[in-house]
C-alpha positions as CSV (number, residue, x, y, z in Angstrom):
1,X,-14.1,-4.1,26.2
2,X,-15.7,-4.7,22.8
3,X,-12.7,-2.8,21.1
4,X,-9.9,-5.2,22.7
5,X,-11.9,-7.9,21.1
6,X,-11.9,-6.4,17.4
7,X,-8.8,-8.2,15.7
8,X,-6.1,-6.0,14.4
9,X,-5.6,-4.9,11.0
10,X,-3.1,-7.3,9.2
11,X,-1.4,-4.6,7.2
12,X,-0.4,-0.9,8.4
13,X,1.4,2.2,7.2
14,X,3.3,3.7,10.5
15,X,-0.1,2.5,12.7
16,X,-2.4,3.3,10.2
17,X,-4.5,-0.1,9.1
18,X,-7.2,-1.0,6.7
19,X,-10.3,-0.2,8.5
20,X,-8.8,3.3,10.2
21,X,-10.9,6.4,10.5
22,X,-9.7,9.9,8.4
23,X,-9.4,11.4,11.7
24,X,-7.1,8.5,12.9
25,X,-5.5,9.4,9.5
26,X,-5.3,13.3,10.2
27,X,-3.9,12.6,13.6
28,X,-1.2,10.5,12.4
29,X,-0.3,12.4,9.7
30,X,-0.7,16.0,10.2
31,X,0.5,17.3,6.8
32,X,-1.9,14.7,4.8
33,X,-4.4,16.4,2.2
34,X,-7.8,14.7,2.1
35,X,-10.5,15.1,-0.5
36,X,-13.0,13.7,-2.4
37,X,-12.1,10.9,-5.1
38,X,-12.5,13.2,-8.8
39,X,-14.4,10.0,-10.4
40,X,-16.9,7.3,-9.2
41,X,-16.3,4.2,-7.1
42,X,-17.8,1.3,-5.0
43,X,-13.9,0.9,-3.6
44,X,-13.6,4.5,-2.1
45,X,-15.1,7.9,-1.6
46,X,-12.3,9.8,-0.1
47,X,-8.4,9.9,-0.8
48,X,-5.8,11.3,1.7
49,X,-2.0,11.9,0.1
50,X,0.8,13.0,2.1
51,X,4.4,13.5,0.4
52,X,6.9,12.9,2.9
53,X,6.4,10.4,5.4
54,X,9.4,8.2,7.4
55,X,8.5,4.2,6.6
56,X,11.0,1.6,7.5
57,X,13.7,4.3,7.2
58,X,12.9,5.7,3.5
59,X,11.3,9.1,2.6
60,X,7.8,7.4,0.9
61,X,4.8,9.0,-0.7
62,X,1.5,7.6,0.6
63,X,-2.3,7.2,-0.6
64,X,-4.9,6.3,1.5
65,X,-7.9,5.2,-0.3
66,X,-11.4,5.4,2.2
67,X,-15.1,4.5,1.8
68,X,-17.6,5.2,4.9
69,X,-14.8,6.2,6.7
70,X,-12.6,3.4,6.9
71,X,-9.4,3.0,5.0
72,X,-9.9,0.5,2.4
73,X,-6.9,0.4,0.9
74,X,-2.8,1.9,0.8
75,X,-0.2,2.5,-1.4
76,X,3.3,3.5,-0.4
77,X,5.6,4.8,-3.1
78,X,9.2,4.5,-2.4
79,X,12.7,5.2,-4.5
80,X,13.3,2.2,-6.1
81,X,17.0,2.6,-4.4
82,X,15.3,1.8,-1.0
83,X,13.6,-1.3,-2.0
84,X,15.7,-4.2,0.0
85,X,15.1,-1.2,2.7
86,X,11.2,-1.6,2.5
87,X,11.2,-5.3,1.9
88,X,13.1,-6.0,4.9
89,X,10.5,-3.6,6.7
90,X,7.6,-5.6,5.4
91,X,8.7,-8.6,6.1
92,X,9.6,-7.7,9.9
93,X,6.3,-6.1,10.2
94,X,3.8,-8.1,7.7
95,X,5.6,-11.5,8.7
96,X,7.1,-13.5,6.3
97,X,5.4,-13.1,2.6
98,X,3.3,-16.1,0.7
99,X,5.6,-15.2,-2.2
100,X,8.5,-13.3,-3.2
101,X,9.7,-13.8,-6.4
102,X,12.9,-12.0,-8.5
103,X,11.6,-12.7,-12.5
104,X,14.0,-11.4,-15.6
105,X,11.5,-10.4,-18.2
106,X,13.3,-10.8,-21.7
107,X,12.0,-9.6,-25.1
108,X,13.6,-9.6,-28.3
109,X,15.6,-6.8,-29.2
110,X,14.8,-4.6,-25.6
111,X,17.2,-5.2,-22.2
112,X,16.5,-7.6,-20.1
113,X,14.2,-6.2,-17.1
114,X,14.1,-7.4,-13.6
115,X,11.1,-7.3,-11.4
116,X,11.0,-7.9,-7.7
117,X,7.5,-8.8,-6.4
118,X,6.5,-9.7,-2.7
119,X,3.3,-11.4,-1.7
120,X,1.1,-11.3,1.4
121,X,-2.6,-12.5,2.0
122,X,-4.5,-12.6,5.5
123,X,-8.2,-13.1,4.8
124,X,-9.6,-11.0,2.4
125,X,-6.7,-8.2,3.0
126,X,-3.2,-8.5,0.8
127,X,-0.1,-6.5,0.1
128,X,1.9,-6.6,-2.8
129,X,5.6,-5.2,-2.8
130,X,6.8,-4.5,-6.6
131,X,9.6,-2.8,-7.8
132,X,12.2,-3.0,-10.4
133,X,16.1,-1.8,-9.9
134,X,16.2,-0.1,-13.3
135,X,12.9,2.5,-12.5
136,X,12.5,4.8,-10.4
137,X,10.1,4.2,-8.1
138,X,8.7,0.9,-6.4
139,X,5.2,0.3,-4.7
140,X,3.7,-1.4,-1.7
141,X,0.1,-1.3,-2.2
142,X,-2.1,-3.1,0.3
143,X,-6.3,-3.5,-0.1
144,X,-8.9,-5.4,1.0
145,X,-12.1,-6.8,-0.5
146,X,-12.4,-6.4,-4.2
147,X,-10.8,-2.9,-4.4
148,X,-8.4,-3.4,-7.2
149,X,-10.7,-4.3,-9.4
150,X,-13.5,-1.6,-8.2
151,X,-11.3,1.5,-8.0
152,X,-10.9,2.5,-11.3
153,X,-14.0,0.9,-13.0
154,X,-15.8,3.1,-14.7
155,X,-19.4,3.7,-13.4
């Protein structure tokens, strides 16, 4: 009873959501590696990769980033070729974003370079969606809390 009244995690890689156990990890991905962050951090203790993993129809590359347990925070890595693939996937599963914005970054003398960038906040949880047509890969990355500005800060 006290589960079904626990709200659901706003963001999720293939059922996995901010606040997920490793084991609930391990079980869903069976080929993930999990070990122990190689530097100091309030955001996470633990990381868990895994190469190859199906998400909304691409091959991805995922991080999981855990403290205490839980999954704090995500970031799937996808060929930039499947973008449109994976924002469409989002948006079906995420909802419809706070922003998405297509911006032409100009500099003297360089080309032109476009960068697509996708928005969505619930609470203190977000997602961001970037990617740009002329690199090679693009990133969802999805945290809670603080942990962008914890997990690399050097302690």
């Amino acid at each position: 009873m006290l589960l079904a009244a626990l709200p659901a995690a706003a963001y999720d890689v293939n059922g996995v959501g901010l606040g997920a156990r490793e084991s609930e990890v391990k079980k869903r991905f069976p080929s993930i590696h999990c070990k122990e962050l190689e530097w100091k951090s309030r955001a996470a203790e633990r990381r868990c990769d895994d190469s190859k993993v199906a998400f909304g129809g691409a091959e991805v590359r995922i991080t999981l980033y855990l403290r205490k347990d839980a999954v704090q925070a995500f970031d799937v890595r996808f060929d930039a070729k499947d973008t449109e693939r994976i924002a469409a996937f989002a948006k079906s599963r995420y909802g419809a974003p706070v922003s998405e914005t297509r911006d032409k970054i100009e500099i003297p003398g360089k080309a032109a370079r476009q960068i697509y960038k996708l928005l969505w906040e619930k609470g203190d949880e977000r997602a961001v969606l970037v990617a740009q047509p002329d690199k090679r890969r693009g990133t969802l990355s999805v945290s809670r809390g603080n942990f962008d500005e914890e997990i690399y800060r050097v302690r």
